[in-house]
N, C-alpha and C positions, 0 to 999 in steps of 0.2 A: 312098251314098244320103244325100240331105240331109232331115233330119226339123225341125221347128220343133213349138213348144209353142204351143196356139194361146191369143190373149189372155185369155180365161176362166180360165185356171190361175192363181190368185191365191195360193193358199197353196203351203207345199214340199209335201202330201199332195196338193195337187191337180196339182202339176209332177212328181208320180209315177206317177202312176194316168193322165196324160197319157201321159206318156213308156213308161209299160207298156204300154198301150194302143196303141200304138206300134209297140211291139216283138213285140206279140203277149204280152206274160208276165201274169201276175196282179199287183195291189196285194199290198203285204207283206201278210203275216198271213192273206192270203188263197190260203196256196200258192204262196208267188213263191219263188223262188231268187237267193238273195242271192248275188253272185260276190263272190271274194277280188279286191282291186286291189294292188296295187304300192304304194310309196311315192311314187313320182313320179308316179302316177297319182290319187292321194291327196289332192296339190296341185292338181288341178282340183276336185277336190270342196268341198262347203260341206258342213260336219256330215253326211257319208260319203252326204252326196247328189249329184247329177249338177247342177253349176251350166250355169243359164238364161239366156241372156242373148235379153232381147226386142226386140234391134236384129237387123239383119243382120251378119255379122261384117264385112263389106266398108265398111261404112257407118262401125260401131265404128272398123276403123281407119283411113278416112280422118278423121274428126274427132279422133283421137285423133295423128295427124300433121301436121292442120293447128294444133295445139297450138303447136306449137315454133317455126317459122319466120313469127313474127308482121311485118304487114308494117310500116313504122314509123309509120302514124298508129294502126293497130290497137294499137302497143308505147304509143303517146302515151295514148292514151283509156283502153287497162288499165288503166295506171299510176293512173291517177285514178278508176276504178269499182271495182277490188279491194278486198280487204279490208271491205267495207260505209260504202266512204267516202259514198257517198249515204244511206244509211242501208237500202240494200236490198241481197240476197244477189244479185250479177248474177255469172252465167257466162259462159264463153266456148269458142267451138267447140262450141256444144250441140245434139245432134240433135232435131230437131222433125220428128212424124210420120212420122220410122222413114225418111224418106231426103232430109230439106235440113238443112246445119248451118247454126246460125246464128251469126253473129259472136258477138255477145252476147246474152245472153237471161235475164232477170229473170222468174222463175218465181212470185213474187207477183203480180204485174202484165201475167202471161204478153203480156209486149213480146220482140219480137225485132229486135234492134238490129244492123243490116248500116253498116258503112264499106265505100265505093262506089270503086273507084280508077276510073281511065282504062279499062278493061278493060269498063267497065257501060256505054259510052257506044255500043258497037258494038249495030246492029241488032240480031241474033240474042240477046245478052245481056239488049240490053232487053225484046224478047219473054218469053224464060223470065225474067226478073224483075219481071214482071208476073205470070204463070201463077203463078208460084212465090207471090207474094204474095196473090193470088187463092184460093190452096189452103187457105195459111196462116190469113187470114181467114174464110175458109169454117168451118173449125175453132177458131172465137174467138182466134186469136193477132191481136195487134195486131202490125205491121211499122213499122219507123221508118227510114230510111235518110237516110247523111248521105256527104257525099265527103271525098275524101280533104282535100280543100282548106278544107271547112270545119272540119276536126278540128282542123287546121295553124294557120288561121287565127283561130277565135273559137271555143277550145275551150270557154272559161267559159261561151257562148252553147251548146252541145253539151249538155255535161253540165247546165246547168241545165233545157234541154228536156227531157232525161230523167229528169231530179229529179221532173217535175213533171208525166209522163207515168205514172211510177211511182205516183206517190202519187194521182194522176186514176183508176188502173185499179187497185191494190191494192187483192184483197177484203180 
């Protein structure tokens, strides 16, 4: 059976009283029955609580996959937004709104920055990468998208649009 915590549970007493609620048992202290766990079991826990995670796991690990095998203007434009080389914290692979990852994503500036290859150019791509930007901005994210050729080409031209996209939207 698959249970989820739903987004109101902000503290770990309230990801409990969730999750008991749940399960049918009581909040501690209120008559609950603590179970003994394992040590291996143990390692999922956060301070001998049940860890939450409020993505979908499926989601978590495709972003967490498309991690690794960066394609090479994605490898080109890291290389130069890492570390706070703009002077802002930009990630990469980051889920936005629980199911689109987004290439790069400055959470000051909440920008979400897509490198576009040959693959965006097909019909059906470009539909949902409109839908998908549509979502996006519906929920105040700004989208930026750039190809692969511009990356190649005038990166200094790239990153300085985003320098300056960053510091335009930075509360």
């Amino acid at each position: 059976m698959r249970m989820s915590v739903s987004s109101w549970a902000t503290t770990d007493d309230d990801v409990e009283k969730s999750l008991g609620a749940m399960l049918g048992i009581a909040a501690e202290g209120v008559g609950a029955h603590k179970c003994r766990i394992s040590q291996g079991e143990r390692a999922l826990t956060k301070k001998g609580r049940a860890r939450v995670h409020r993505l979908p796991p499926s989601v978590l690990d495709k972003s967490r996959e498309l991690r690794h095998p960066l394609t090479p203007p994605e490898k080109e434009l890291w290389r130069r937004l890492r570390d706070h080389q703009l002077g802002f914290h930009i990630r990469r692979q980051h889920v936005l709104l629980g199911r689109y990852i987004a290439d790069f994503y400055c959470a000051d500036a909440r920008l979400c920055i897509e490198v576009d290859g040959d693959s965006h150019a097909e019909p059906d791509q470009i539909e949902y990468d409109a839908a998908r930007t549509r979502a996006l901005e519906t929920e105040g994210y700004r989208v930026m998208r750039f190809t692969n050729r511009d990356v190649f080409r005038d990166l200094k031209g790239v990153l300085e649009t985003i320098t300056q996209a960053c510091k335009a939207f930075a509360a």
